[in-house]
N, C-alpha and C positions, 0 to 999 in steps of 0.2 A: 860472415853472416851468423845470427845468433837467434835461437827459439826462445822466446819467451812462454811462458803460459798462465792465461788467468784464468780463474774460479767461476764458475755457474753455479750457483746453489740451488736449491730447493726454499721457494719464500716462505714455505710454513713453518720449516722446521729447522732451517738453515745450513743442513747438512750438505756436502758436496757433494752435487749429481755431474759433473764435468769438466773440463778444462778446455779452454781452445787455444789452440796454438796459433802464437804473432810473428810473424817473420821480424827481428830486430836487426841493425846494423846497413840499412838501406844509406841511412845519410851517409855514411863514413866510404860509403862506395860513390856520393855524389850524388843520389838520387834525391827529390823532395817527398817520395810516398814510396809503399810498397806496388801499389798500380804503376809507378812510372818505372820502378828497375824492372818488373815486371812485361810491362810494352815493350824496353828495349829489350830483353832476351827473345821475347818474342820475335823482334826484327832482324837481332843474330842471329836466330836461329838453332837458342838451344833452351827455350822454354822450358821441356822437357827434362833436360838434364837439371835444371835448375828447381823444378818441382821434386823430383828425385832428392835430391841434398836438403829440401827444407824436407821432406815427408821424413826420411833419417834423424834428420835434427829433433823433430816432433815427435817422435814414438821416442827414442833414446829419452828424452826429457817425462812422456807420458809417464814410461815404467815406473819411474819412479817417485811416481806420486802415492801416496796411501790409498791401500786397496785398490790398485788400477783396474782390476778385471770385474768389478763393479760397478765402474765409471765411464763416461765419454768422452772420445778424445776429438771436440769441433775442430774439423781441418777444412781450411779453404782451399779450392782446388779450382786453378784457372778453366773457367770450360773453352779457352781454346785449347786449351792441353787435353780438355777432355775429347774435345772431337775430332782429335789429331791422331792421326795410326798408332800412336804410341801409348792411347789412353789404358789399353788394356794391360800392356806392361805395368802402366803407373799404379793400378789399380793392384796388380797383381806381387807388386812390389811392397805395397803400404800391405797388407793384408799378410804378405809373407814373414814383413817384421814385426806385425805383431804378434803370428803363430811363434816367431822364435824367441821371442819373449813370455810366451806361453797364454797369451789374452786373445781372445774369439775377434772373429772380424765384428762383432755385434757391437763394441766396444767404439766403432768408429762411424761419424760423422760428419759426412763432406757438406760444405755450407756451400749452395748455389748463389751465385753474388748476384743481385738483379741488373750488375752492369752490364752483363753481355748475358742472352738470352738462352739462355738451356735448352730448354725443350724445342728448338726451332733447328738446334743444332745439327750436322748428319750425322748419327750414330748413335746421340746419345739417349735414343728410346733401349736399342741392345745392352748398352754400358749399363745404364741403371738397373737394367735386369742379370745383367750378371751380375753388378755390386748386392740387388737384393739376396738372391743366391747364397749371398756371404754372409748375411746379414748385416751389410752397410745399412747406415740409413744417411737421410737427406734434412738438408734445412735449407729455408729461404731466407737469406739471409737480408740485411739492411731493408726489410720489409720498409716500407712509404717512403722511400727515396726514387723510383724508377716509375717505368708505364707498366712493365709488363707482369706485374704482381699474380695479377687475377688469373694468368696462364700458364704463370708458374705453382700456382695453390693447386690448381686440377687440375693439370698436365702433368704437374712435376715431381708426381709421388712425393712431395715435402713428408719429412714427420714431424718437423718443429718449421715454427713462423718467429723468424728472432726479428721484432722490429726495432727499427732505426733509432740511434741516439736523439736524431734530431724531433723525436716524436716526444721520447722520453723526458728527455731534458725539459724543467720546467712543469713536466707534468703534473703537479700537484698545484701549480697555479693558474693554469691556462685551462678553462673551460672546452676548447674546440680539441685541445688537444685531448682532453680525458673523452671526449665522446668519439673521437677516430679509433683511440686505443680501445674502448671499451667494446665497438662494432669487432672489430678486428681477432679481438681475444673471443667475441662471442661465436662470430665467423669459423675461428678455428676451432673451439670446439664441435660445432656442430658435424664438422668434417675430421673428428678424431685428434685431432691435431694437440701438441705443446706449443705454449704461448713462453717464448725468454724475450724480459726488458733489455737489452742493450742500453751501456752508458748510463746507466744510475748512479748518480754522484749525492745524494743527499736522501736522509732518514725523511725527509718527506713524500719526495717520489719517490723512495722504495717502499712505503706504505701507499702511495696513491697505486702504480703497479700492481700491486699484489693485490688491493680490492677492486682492482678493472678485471681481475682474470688472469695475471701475468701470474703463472704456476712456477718459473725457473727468473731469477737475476744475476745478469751479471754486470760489472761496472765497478768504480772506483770506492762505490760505497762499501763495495763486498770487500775486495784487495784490489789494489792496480799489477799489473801483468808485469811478473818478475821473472828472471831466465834462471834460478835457482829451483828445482823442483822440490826442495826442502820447504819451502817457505808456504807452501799448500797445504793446509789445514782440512780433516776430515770433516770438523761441524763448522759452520762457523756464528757461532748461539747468540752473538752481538745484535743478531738479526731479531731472535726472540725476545732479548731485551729489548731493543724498539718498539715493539710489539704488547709486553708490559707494560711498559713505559705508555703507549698510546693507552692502553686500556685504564691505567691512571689516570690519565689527564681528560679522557671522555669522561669517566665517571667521576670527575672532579670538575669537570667543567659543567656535566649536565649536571648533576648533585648541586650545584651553586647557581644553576639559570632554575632548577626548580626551586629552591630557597626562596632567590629573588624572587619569583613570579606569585610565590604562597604567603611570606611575610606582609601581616597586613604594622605598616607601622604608626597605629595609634596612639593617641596624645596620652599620656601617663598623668594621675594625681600623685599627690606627694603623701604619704601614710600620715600625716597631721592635717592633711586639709579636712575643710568642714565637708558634711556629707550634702550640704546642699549645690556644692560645685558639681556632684554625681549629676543632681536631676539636671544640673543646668546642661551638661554633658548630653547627657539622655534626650532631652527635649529637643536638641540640635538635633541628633540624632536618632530617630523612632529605633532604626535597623541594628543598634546596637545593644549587643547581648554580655557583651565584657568592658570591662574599664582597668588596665593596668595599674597598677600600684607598684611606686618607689620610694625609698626612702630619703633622709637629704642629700645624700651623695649622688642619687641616682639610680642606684642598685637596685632589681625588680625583688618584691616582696607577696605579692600574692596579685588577686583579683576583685576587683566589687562587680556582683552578677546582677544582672537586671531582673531577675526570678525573684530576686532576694529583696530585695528594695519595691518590689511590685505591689507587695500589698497595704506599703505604708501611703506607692503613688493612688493606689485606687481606693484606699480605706478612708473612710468620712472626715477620721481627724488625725491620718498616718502623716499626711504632707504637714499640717500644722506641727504634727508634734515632734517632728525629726529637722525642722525648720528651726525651731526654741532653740537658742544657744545654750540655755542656760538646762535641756536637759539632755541630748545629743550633739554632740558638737565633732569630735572626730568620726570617720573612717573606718573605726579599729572594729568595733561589734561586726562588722559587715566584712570584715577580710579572709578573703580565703587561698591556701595555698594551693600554690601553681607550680612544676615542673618549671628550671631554668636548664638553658644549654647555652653553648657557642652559636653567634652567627657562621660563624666559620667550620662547627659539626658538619656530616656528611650527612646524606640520608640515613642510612644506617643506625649509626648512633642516634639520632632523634626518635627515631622509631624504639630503639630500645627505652632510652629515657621515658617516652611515650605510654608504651609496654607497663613499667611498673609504678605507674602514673594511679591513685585511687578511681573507681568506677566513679561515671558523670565528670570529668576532669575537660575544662574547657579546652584545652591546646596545649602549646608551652612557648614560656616566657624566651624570647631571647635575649642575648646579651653580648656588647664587646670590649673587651677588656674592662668587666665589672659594671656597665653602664646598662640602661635597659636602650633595645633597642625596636623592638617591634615584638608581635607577637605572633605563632603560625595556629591557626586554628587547627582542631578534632578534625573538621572537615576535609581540610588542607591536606593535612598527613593524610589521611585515607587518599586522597588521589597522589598522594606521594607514593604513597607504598603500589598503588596499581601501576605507577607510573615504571618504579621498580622492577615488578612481576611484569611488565612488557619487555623491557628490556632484557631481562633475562631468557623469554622469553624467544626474543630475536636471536640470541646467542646460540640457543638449544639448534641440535642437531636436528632436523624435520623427520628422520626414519626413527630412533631409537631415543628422543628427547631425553637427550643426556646435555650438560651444557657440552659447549665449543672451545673455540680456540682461544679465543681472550680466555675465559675464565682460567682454563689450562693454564696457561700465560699468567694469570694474578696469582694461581694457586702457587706456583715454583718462584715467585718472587714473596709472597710469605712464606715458602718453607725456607728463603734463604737465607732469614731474618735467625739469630741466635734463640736455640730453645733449649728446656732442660729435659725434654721428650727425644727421644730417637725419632728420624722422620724418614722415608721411606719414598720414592718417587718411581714409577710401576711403570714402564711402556711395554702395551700388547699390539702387537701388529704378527697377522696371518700370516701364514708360510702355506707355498701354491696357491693360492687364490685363485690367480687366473686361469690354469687350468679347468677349476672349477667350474668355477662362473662362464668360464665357454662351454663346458659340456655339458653345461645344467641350466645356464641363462642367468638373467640378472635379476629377475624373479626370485630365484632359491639363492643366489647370492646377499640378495637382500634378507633372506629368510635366515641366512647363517649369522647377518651382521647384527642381527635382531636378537638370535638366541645367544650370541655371547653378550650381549647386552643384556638380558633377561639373567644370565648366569652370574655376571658381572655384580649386578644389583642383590642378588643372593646372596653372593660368596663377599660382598662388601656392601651392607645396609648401610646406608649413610645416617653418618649422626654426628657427634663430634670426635674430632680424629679423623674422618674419613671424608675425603670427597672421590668422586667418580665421574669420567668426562669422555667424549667423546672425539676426537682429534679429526675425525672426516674419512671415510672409505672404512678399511679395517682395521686403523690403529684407533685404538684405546691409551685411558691414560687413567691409572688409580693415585692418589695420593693420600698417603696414613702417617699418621704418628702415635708412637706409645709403644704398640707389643714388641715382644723381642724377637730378634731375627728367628729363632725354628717356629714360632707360632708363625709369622708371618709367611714362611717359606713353606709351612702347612696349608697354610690357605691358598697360596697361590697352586699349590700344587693339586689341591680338590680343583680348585676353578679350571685350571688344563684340563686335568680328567677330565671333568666332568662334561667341558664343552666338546670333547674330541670323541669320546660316547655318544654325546646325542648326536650331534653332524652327520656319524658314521652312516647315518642311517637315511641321509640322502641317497647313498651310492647303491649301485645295485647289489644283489647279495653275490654277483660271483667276485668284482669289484672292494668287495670286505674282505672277499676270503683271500683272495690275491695281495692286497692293502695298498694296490697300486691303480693307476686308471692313467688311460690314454691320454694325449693332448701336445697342444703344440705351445715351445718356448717363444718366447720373445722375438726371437730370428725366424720364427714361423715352422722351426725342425718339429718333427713328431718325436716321440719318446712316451716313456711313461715314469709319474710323478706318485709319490707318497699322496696318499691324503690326507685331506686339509687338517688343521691342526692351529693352536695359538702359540708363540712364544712371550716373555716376557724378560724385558731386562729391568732390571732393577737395581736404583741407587742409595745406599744407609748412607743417611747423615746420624752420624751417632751425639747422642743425648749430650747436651753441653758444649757440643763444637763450636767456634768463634762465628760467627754469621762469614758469607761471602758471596758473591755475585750472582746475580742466578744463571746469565750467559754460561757459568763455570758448571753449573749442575744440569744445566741441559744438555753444555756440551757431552758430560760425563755418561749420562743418558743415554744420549746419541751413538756415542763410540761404542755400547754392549749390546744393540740390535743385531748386531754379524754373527758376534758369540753366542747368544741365544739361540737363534737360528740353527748352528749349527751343533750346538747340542744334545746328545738325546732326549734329553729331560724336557728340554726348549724353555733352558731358562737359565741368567746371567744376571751372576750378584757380584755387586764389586763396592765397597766399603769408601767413601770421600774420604781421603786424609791429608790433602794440601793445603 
């Protein structure tokens, strides 16, 4: 028998939040599942031993994953084993190995399988309170496979709801299925809870997942479950290229359905036709205020404006005398130039084109591949660019309207593009936090996430070079290019001060003087905690570097959050050079 273990990540940021361990080698003993060699020991009568040997196999392989005493080690544990005399041993066992590997029992969590029912079981109200003790925690596992869901959510001390492959799979295309998932994830927050997708096999249900609420995935999409603990990766940032990747193609998909819907594509004269095809033009149509102009190829050359030509329609002998072949005959006195772009531009670029367009400038010409193709009205852009400022809009963070996570997302997939700038990519995220925010409430928690946001905006005004974002809770996210690393390393370094000066002054004054404050860890222990504080890791892509992946600069990102943290300074530079 052999431990495998797969990856749970974190879907925002793709970093590895735990492993769960697979019982392998069932078939080569005969069996067709791990449920059926399972039932038979049962029937032998050495269930128990046989839980022992996989919990051994399972922590031996934990340890040795990156950063284990960071991480979670999801461990299925039969609850007939659990309600068997021997649960406490087993319990005490798995906990033992992990002290002597030197990782906290906080580290481990038992997946309650909704095929035999836990909380009904004798005993296992006591077990779950010693395992709390430990600081075990609990999951429901194969959530929407079973009946007894609902009494395992509030009976069963859960702290994660990992629902069923069979929900997942697919769910990017099945409508009933994205409205179960999406109750269910809302469900568990309400009740505290982490929501993991189970069985994610495709970049589209790991995006539908992750915007139904699923905060952890794991599945084939992330890695499939290898019994080498080597092969476990700290980030795994493929995820945020997805994520990139999606924010592209929305703003390229909507960028091109607003196009479509603004493009008015009106009949073009030819730059030699006679002027009186204009009125015959006009006359068809009262409501038109522009008439394109191309020349014989097709290519757009300017506009004939109905303003312009108005006073010869209403003037006693305008119509007659613009009629005369023999004294106006072309087009050309009456043309005016007009702004050309691609059909195929973004929003973006039209608005610039737009931008340095002379005042009273009717729209701009489109074109594709040289041919004129329609035109987008003044008007048009104006509900483009609102349409724009909405969406950005949606992105912004609702406390500290900073953008989000897409933007994040497009910003590190531009920086990954080759510059002759140094580029700089800034991750801030809290140290203590929670402490905090229990002894002070979510009120002043929110007040903290506000004034490094306020600080943020100071110590980096946005302009060009600079953007600033908002990643969600208390990570932050800066991105710069240009200054040289000690100016940069100046700045960050005000911005710490600065925000750990004003904070300070939530605490009480004995609490300052001390520089420590009460509260309880994650396993619920009391202790007392530094206050609060920001760290920041930071990555130099230095000036001229070859361009490369962004998955690669997030990962990089990613892997100096520990190091910062634990530094005095609370801050970790580390230079791309692969």
């Amino acid at each position: 028998m052999h431990c495998a273990l797969q990856p749970i990540v974190d879907s925002h940021t793709g970093s590895l939040y735990g492993v769960e361990a697979l019982m392998r080698g069932y078939d080569a003993l005969g069996f067709a599942s791990p449920c059926a060699l399972l039932d038979h020991a049962a029937l032998e009568g050495v269930l128990p031993a046989m839980e022992r040997l996989l919990h051994q196999k399972a922590v031996a392989a934990f340890v040795a994953i990156p950063d284990a005493g960071r991480r979670r080690l999801f461990l299925n544990l039969d609850g007939r084993a659990m309600a068997g005399p021997e649960a406490g041993g087993l319990i005490a066992g798995l906990a033992a190995a992990l002290q002597a590997a030197g990782l906290p029992g906080s580290c481990l969590c038992v997946e309650l399988s909704e095929r035999l029912d836990a909380p009904a079981l004798p005993g296992f109200a006591a077990l779950r309170a010693a395992c709390r003790a430990q600081g075990i925690r609990f999951a429901a596992d194969d959530f929407g496979r079973g009946r007894a869901e609902t009494r395992l959510l509030f009976e069963g001390g859960v702290d994660y709801v990992k629902i069923d492959r069979f929900l997942v799979s697919g769910l990017a295309r099945d409508s009933r299925r994205r409205v179960f998932v999406s109750h269910v994830a809302g469900l568990a927050r309400m009740l505290g809870l982490r929501v993991v997708a189970e069985g994610v096999e495709t970049e589209d249900d790991f995006l539908a997942a992750r915007a139904l609420g699923c905060e952890l995935i794991q599945g084939y999409y992330v890695a499939r479950p290898d019994t080498d603990p080597a092969t476990i990766r700290a980030a795994y940032a493929g995820l945020m290229q997805a994520t990139v990747e999606e924010h592209r193609r929305r703003a390229q998909a909507g960028d091109s359905e607003l196009l479509l819907a603004a493009v008015e594509r009106l009949p073009a004269l030819v730059r030699t036709d006679h002027v009186e095809r204009a009125f015959e033009i006009l006359r068809r149509e009262p409501d038109r205020s522009v008439i394109p102009v191309v020349d014989a190829t097709g290519a757009p050359q300017g506009v004939i404006r109905e303003r312009d030509l108005r006073p010869f329609i209403y003037g006693r002998f305008g119509r007659d005398l613009l009629s005369n072949r023999n004294v106006v005959s072309a087009l050309e006195p009456f043309l005016v130039p007009c702004p050309v772009a691609s059909i195929h531009a973004d929003a973006d670029t039209l608005l610039q084109v737009y931008a340095g367009a002379p005042p009273g400038c009717e729209g701009i010409l489109l074109q594709d591949g040289g041919r004129y193709v329609g035109l987008i009205s003044a008007s048009a852009l104006v509900g483009l660019l609102h349409e724009k400022r909405l969406r950005l809009a949606l992105d912004q963070n609702p406390l500290t309207r900073l953008p989000g996570n897409l933007s994040v997302a497009a910003h590190a997939a531009a920086a990954s593009v080759r510059s002759e700038a140094a580029r700089y990519l800034c991750y801030f995220d809290f140290d203590h936090f929670k402490p905090f925010n229990d002894r002070y409430g979510f009120l002043n928690g929110d007040r903290a996430i506000t004034l490094f946001a306020e600080a943020l905006r100071r110590h980096f005004p946005e302009g060009e070079g600079v953007f600033i974002g908002h990643i969600g809770g208390d990570d932050f996210f800066a991105g710069v290019s240009g200054p040289a690393p000690a100016e940069l390393r100046a700045r960050l370094s005000s911005l710490l001060g600065d925000f750990a000066a004003s904070v300070v002054n939530f605490y009480t004054p004995a609490e300052r003087a001390a520089g420590l404050v009460p509260g309880k860890d994650r396993d619920g222990r009391l202790r007392d905690f530094p206050l609060l504080r920001c760290s920041a890791a930071v990555l130099e892509i230095p000036a001229g570097r070859p361009g490369c992946a962004p998955d690669q600069l997030l990962a990089e990102v990613a892997q100096q959050k520990s190091s910062a943290k634990a530094s005095a300074e609370g801050m970790a530079w580390v230079v791309l050079s692969r």
